[in-house]
Backbone as CSV, one residue per row, in Angstrom:
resi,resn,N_x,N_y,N_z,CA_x,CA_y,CA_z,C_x,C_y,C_z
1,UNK,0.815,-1.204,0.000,0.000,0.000,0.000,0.859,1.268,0.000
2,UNK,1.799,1.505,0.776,2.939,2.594,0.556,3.220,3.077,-0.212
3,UNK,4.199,1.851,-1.345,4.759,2.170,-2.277,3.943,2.866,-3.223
4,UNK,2.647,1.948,-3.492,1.945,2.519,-4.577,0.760,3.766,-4.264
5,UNK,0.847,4.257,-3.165,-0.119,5.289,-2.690,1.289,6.415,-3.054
6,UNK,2.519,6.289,-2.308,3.678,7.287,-2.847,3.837,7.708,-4.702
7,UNK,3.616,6.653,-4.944,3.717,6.751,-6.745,2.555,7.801,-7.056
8,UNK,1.513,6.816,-6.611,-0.201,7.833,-6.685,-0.007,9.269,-6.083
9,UNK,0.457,9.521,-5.234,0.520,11.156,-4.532,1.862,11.893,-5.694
10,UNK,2.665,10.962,-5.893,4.128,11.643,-6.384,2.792,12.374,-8.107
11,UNK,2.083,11.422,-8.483,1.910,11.434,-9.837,1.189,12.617,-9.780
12,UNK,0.258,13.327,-8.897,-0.733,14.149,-8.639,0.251,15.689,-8.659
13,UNK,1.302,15.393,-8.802,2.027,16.460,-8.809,2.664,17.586,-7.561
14,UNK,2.336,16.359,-6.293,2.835,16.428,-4.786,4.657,16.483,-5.023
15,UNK,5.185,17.014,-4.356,6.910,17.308,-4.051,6.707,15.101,-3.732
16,UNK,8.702,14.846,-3.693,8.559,13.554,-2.778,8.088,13.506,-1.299
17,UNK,9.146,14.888,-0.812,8.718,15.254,0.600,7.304,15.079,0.993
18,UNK,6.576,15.826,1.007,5.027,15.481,1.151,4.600,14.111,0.820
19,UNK,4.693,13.242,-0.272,4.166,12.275,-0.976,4.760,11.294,-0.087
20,UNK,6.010,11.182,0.332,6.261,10.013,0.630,5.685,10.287,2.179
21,UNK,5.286,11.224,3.145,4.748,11.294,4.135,3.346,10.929,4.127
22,UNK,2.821,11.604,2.837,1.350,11.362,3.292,1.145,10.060,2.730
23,UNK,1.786,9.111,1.609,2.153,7.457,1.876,2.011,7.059,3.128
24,UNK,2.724,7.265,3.789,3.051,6.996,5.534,1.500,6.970,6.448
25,UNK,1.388,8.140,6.218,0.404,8.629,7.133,-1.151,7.984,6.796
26,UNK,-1.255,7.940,5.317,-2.822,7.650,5.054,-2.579,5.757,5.139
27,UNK,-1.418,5.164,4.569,-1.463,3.933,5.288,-2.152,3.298,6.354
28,UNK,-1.331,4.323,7.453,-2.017,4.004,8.491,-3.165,4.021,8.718
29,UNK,-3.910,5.214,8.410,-5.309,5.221,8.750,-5.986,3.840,8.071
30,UNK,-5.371,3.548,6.756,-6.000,2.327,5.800,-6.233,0.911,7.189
31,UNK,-5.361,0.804,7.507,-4.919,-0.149,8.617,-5.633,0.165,9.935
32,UNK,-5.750,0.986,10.231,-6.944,1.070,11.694,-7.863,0.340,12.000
33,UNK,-9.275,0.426,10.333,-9.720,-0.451,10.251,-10.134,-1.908,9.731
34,UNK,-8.935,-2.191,9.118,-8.954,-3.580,8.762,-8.069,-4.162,10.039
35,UNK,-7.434,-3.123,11.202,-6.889,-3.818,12.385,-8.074,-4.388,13.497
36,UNK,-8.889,-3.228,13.369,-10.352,-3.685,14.048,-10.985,-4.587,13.979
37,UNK,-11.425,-4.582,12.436,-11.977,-5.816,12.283,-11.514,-7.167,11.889
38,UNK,-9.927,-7.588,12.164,-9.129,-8.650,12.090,-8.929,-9.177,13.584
39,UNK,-9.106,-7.912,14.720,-9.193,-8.221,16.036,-10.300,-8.956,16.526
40,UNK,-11.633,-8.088,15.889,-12.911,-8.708,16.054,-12.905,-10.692,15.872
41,UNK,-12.608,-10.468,14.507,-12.579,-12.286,14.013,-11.494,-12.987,15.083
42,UNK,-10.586,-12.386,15.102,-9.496,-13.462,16.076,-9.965,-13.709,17.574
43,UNK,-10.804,-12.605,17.977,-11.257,-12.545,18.988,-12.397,-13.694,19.290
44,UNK,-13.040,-13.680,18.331,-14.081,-14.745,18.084,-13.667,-16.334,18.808
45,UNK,-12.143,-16.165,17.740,-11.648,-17.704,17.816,-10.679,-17.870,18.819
46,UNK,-11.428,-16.706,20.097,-10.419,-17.073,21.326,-9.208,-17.243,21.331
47,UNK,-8.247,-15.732,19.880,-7.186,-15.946,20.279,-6.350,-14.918,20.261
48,UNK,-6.761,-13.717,20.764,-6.200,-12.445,21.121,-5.963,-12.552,22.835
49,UNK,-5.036,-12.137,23.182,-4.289,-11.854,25.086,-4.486,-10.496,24.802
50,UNK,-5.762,-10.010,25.268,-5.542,-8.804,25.806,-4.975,-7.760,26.124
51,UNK,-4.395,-8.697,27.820,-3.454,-7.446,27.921,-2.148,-7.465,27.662
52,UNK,-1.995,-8.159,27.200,-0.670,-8.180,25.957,-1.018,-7.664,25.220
53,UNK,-1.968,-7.533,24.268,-2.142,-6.478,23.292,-2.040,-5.126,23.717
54,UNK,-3.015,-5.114,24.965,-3.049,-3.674,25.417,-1.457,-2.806,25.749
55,UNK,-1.020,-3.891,26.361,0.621,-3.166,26.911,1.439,-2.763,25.702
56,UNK,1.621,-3.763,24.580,2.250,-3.814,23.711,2.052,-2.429,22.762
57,UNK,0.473,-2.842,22.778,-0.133,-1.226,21.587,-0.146,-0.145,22.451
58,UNK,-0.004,-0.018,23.892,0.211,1.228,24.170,1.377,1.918,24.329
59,UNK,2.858,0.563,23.994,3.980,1.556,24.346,4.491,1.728,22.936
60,UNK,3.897,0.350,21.942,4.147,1.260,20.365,3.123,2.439,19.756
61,UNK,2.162,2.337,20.824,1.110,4.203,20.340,2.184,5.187,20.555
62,UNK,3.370,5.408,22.117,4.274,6.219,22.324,5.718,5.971,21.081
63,UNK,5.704,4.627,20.596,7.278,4.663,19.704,6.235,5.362,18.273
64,UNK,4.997,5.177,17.945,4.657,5.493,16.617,4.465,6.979,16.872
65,UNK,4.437,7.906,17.540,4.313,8.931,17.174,5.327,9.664,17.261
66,UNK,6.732,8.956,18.149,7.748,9.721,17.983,8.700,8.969,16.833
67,UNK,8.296,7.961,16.004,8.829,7.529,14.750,7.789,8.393,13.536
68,UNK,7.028,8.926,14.080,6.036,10.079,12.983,7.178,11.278,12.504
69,UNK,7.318,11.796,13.941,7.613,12.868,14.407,9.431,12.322,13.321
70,UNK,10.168,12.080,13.897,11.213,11.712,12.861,11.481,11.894,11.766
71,UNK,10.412,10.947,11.230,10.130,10.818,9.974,9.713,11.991,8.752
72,UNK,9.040,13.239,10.345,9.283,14.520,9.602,10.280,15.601,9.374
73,UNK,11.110,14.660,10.094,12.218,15.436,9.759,13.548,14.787,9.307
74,UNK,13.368,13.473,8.505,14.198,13.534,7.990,14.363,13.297,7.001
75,UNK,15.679,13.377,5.712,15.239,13.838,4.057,14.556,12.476,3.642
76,UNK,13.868,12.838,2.334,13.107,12.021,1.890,14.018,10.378,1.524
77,UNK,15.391,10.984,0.986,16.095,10.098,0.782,16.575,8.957,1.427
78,UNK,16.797,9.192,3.012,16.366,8.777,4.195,15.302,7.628,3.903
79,UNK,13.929,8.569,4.070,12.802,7.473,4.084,13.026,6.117,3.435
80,UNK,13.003,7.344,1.807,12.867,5.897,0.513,13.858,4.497,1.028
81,UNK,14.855,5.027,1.421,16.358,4.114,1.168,15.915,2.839,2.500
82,UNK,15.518,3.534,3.793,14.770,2.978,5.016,13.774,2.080,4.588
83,UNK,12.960,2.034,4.184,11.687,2.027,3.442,11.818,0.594,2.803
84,UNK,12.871,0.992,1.678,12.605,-0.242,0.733,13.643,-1.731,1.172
85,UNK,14.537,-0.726,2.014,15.903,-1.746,2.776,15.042,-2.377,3.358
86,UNK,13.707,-1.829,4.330,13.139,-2.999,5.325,12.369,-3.860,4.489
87,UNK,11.408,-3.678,3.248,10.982,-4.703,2.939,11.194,-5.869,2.221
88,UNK,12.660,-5.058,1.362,13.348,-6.268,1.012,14.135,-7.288,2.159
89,UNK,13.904,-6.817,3.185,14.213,-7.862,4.046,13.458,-8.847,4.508
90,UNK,11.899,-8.326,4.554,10.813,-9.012,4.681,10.830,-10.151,3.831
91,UNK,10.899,-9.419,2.331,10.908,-10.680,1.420,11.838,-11.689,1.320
92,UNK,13.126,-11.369,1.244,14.358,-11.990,1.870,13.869,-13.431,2.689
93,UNK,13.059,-13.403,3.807,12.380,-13.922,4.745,11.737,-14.508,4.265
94,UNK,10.922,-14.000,3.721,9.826,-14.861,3.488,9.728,-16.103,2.807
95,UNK,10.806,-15.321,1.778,11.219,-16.293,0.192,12.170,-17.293,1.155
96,UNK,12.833,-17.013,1.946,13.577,-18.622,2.584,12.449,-19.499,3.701
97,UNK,11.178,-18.768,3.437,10.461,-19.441,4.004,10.949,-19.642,5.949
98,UNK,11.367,-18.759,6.250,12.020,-18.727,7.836,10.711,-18.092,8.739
99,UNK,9.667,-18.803,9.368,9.214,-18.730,10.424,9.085,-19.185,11.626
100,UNK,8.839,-17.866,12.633,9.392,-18.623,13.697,8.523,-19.469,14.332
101,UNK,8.733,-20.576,15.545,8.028,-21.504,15.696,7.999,-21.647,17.477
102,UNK,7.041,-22.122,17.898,6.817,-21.965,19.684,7.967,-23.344,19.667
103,UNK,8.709,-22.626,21.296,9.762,-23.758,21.485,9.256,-25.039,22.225
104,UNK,8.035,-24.104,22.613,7.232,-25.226,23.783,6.199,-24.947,23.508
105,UNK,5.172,-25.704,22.286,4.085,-25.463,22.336,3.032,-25.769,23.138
106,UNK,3.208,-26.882,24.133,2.234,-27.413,25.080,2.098,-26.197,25.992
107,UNK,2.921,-25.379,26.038,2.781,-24.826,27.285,2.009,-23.232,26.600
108,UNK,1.581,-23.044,28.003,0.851,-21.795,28.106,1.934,-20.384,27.770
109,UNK,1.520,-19.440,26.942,2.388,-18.469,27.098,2.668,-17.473,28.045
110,UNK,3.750,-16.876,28.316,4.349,-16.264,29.347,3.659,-15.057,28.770
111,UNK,3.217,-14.363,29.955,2.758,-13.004,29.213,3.526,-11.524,30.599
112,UNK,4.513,-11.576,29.751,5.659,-10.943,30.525,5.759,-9.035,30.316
113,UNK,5.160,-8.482,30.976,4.505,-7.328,29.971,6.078,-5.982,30.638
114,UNK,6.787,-6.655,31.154,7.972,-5.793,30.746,8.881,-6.151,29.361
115,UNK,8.452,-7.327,29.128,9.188,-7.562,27.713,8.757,-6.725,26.793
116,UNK,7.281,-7.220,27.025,6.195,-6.324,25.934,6.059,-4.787,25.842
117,UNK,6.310,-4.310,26.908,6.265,-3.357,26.662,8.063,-2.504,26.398
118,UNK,8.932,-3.154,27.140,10.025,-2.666,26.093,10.264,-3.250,24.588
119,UNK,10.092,-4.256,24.151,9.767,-4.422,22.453,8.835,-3.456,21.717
120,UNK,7.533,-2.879,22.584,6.385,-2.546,21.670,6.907,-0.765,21.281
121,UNK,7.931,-0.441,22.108,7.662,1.138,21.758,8.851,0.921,20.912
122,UNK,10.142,0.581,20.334,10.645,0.216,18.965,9.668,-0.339,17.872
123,UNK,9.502,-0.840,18.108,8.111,-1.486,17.280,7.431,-0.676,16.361
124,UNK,6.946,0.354,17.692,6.174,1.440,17.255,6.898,2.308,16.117
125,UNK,8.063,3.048,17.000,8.849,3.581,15.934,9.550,3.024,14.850
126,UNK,9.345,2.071,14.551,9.426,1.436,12.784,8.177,1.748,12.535
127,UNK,7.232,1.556,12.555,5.521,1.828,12.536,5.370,3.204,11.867
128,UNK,6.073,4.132,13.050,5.930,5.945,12.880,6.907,5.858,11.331
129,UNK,7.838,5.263,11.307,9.371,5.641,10.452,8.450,5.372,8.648
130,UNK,7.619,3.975,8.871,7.563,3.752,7.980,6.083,3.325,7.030
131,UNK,5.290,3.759,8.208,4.463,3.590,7.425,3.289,1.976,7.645
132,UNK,4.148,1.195,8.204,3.932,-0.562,8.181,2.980,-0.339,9.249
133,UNK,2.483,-1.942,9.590,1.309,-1.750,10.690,2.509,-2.688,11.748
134,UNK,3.577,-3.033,11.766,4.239,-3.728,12.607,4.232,-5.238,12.922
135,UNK,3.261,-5.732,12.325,2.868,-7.223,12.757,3.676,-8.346,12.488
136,UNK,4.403,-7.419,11.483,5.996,-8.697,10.589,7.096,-8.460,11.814
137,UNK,7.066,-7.973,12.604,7.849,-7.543,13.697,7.617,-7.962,15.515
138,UNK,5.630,-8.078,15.984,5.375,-8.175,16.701,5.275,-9.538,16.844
139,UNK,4.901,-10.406,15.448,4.489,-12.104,15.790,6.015,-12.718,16.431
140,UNK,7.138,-12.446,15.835,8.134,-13.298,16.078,8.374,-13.377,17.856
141,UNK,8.663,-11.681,18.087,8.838,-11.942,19.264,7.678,-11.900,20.425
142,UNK,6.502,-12.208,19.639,5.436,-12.807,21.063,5.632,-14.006,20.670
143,UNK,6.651,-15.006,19.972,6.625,-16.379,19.466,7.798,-16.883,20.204
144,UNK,8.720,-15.975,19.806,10.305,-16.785,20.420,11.070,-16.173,22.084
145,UNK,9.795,-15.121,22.152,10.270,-14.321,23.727,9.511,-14.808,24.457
146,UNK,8.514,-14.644,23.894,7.265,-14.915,25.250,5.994,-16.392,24.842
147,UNK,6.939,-17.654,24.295,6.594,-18.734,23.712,4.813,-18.862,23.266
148,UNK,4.219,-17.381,22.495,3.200,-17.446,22.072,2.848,-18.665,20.853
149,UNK,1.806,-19.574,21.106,1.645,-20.176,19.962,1.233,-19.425,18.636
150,UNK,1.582,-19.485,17.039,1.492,-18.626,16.330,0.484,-17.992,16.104
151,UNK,-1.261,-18.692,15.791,-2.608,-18.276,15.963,-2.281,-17.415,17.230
152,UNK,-2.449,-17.370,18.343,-2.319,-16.463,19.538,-1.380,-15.252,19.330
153,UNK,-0.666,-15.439,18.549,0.602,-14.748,18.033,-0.072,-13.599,17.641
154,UNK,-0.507,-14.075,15.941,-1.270,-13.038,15.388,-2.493,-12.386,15.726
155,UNK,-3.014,-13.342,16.126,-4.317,-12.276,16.575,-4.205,-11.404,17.764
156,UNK,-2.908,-11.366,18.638,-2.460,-10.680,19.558,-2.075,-9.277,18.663
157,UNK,-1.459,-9.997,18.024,-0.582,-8.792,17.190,-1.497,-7.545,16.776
158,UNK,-2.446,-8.752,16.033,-3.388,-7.598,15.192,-4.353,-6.691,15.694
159,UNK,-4.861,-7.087,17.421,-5.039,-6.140,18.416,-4.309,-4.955,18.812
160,UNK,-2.987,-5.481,19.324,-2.386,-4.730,19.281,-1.887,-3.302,17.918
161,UNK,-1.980,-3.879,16.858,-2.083,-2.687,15.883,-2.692,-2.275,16.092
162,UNK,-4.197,-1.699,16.199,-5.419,-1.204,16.698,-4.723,0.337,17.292
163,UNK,-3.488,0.023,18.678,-3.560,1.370,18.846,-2.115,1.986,18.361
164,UNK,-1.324,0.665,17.655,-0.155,1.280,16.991,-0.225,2.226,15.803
165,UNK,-1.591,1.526,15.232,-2.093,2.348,14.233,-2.484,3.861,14.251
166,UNK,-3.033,4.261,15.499,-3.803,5.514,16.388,-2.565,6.429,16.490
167,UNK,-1.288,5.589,17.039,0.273,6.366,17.310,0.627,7.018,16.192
168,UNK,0.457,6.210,15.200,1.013,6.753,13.708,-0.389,8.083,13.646
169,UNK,-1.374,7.462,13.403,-2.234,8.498,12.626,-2.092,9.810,13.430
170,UNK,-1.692,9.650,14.716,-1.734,11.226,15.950,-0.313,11.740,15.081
171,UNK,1.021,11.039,15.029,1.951,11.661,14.743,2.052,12.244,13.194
172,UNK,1.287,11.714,12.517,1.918,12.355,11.350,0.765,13.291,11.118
173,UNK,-0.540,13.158,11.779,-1.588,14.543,11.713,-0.946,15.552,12.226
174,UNK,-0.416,15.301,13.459,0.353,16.767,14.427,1.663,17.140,13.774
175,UNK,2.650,16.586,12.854,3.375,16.752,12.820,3.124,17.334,10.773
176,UNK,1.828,17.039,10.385,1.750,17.643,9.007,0.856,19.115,9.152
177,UNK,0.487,19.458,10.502,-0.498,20.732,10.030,0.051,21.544,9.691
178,UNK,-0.206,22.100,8.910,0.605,23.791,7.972,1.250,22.879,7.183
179,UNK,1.780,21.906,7.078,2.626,21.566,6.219,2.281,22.279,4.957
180,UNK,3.160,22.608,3.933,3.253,23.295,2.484,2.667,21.841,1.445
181,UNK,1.826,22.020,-0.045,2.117,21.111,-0.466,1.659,19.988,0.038
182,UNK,0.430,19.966,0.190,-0.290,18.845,0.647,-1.589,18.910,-0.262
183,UNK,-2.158,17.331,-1.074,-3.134,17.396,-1.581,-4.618,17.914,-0.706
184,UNK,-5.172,18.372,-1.274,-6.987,18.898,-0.984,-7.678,17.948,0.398
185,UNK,-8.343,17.988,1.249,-8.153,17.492,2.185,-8.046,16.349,2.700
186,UNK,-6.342,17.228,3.350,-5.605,16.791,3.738,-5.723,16.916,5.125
187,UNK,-5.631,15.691,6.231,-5.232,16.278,7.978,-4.042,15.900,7.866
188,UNK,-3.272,17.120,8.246,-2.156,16.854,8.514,-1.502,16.138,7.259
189,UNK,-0.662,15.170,7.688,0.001,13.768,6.621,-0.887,13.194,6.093
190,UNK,-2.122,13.220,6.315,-3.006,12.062,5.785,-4.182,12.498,4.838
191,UNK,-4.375,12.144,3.822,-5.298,12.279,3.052,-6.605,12.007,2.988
192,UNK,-7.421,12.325,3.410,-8.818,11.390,3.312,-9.348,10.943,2.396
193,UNK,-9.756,11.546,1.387,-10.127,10.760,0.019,-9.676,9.720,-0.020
194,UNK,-8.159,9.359,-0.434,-7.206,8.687,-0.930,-7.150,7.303,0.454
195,UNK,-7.174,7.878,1.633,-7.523,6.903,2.357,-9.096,5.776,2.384
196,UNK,-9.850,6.832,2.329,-11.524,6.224,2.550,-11.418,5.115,0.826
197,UNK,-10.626,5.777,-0.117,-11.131,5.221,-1.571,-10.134,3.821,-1.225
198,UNK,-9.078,3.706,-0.305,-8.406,2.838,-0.265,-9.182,1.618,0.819
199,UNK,-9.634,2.181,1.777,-10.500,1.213,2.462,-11.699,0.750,2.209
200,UNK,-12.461,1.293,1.087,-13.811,1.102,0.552,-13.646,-0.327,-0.245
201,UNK,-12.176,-0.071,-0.921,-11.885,-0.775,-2.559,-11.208,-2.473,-1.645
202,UNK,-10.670,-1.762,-0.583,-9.592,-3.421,0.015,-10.819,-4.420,0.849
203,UNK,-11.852,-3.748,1.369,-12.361,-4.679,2.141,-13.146,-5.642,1.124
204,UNK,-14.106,-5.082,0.336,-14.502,-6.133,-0.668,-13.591,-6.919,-1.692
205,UNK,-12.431,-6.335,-1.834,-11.640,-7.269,-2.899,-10.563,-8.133,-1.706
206,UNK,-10.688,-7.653,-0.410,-9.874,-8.877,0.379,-10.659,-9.971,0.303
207,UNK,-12.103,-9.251,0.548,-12.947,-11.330,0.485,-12.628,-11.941,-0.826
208,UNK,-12.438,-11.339,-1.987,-12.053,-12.004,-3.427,-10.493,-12.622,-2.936
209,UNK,-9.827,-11.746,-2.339,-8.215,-12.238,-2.308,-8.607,-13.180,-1.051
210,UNK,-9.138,-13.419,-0.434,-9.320,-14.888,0.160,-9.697,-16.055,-0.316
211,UNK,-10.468,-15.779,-1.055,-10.832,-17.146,-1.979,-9.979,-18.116,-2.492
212,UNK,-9.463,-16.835,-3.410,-8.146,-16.845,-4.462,-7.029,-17.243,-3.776
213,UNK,-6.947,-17.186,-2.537,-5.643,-17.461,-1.919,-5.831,-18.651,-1.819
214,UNK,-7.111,-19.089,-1.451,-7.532,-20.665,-0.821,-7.096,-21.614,-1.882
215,UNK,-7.342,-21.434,-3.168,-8.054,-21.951,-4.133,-6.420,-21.791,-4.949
216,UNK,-5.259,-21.825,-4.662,-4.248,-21.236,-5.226,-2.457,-22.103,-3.999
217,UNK,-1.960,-22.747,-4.463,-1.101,-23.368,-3.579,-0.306,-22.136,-2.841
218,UNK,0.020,-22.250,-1.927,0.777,-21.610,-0.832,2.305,-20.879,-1.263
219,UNK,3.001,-22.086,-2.058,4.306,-21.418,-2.826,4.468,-20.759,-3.757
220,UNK,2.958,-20.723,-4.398,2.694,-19.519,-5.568,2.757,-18.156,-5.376
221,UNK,1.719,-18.289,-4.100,1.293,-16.960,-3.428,2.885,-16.343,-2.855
222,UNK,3.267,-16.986,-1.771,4.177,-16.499,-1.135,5.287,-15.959,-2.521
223,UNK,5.556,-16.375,-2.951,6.570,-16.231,-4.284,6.338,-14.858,-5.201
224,UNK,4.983,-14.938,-5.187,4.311,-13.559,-6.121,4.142,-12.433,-5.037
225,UNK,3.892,-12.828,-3.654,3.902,-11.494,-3.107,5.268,-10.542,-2.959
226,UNK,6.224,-11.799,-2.985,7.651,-11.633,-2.876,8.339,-11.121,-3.779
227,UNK,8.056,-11.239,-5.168,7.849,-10.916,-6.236,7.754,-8.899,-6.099
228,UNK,6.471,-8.755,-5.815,6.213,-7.588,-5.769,7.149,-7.298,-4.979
229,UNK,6.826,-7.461,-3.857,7.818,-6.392,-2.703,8.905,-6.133,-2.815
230,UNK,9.626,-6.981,-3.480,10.891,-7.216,-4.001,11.370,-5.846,-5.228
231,UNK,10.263,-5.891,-5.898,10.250,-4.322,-7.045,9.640,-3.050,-6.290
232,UNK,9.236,-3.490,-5.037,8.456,-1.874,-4.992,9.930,-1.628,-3.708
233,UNK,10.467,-2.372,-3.171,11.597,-2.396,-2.584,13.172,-1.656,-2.914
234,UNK,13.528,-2.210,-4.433,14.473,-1.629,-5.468,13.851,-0.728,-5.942
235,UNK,12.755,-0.538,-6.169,12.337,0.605,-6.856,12.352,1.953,-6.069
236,UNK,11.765,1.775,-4.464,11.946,3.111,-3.609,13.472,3.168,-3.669
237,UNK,14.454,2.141,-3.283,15.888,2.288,-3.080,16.762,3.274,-4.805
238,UNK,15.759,3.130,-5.790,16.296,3.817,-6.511,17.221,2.865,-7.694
239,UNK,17.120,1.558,-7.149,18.403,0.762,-8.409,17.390,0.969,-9.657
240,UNK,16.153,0.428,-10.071,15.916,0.756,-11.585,16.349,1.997,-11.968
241,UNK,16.643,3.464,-11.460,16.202,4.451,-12.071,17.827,4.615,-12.093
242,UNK,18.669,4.122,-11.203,19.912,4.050,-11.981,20.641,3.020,-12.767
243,UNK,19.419,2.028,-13.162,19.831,1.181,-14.440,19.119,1.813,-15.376
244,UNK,18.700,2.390,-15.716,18.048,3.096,-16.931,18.721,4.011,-16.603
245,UNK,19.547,4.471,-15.767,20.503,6.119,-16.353,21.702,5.692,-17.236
246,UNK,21.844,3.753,-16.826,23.446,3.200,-17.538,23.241,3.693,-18.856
């Protein structure tokens, strides 16, 4: 969603500065509520910890708004280079297929909320820095710190975004008002149009991309998402645009 909301703002005839912020910023809002209602369902299936979520999302609500705050101030070049370094690492990951796994699954998880809460406010500030909802970051270590089984994992996680998401959207609203060079309304970093047209369009075509996922082997998918991220990755870092300068 980043990459191609940055392209979409860059194309509208936004500076990078602005574009790649309000990328950042309207992300997040995109993510608020598909964090809600991913909490709702996991919740269902009895497998969100609470107050692990709660501790976790309240000390990355404090790292996401001072990774907002950062993020406004530092050059765009910065961002992009930040940006695409982390997700090609994601993919990196993914493509070796490396997840992590409970060391002791019989057992109940430790819910250790000084861990949690010193992990969650870094967390956060990758969150503020970049835009992400954090969850490629929060499952491992409620998996390999605090021996969460992985279902419990994620749906912890995805609670917890709920208010990592809130951190971001406070920091880059407070930290874009007056900003110069911002599309038509705009709060702050964040766009509304461009957000609402993005959450209108994902919730009905996620139930299509569920199907399709079902109905589609596992090493395809993972491979093609990897695929992408992998170009929108080199592409913020800038290598195509200096292979077409060779």
């Amino acid at each position: 969603m980043v990459p191609i909301t940055y392209w979409l703002v860059q194309s509208m005839g936004v500076c990078r500065d602005a574009a790649i912020m309000t990328a950042f910023g309207t992300s997040l809002l995109v993510i608020l509520p598909t964090a809600i209602s991913g909490a709702w369902r996991h919740n269902k299936k009895r497998a969100v910890r609470w107050k692990t979520a709660l501790v976790l999302g309240s000390a990355a609500l404090a790292g996401a708004i001072v990774g907002a705050t950062l993020a406004a101030h530092l050059p765009v070049q910065v961002l992009e280079k930040g940006f695409g370094g982390l997700v090609l690492a994601i993919a990196i990951w993914m493509a070796l297929g490396i997840m992590p796994k409970s060391r002791q699954g019989h057992e109940e998880p430790r819910e250790d909320y000084g861990i949690v809460a010193a992990c969650g406010f870094p967390i956060g500030m990758v969150t503020g820095l970049t835009g992400l909802g954090g969850g490629v970051l929060i499952v491992p270590v409620l998996v390999l710190a605090l021996n969460f089984p992985m279902h419990v994992a994620i749906g912890t996680s995805v609670a917890s975004i709920i208010l990592t998401s809130l951190g971001g959207i406070a920091g880059y609203i407070l930290n874009g008002l007056g900003a110069p060079n911002l599309l038509p309304y705009s709060v702050g970093y964040i766009n509304l149009p461009i957000g609402l047209c993005l959450a209108a369009t994902s919730i009905p075509m996620a139930q299509f991309g569920a199907r399709t996922a079902h109905a589609l082997p596992a090493r395809i998918l993972r491979y093609t998402f990897v695929a992408f991220i992998v170009y929108a990755g080199l592409e913020m870092l800038g290598v195509f645009g200096w292979i077409y300068g060779l």
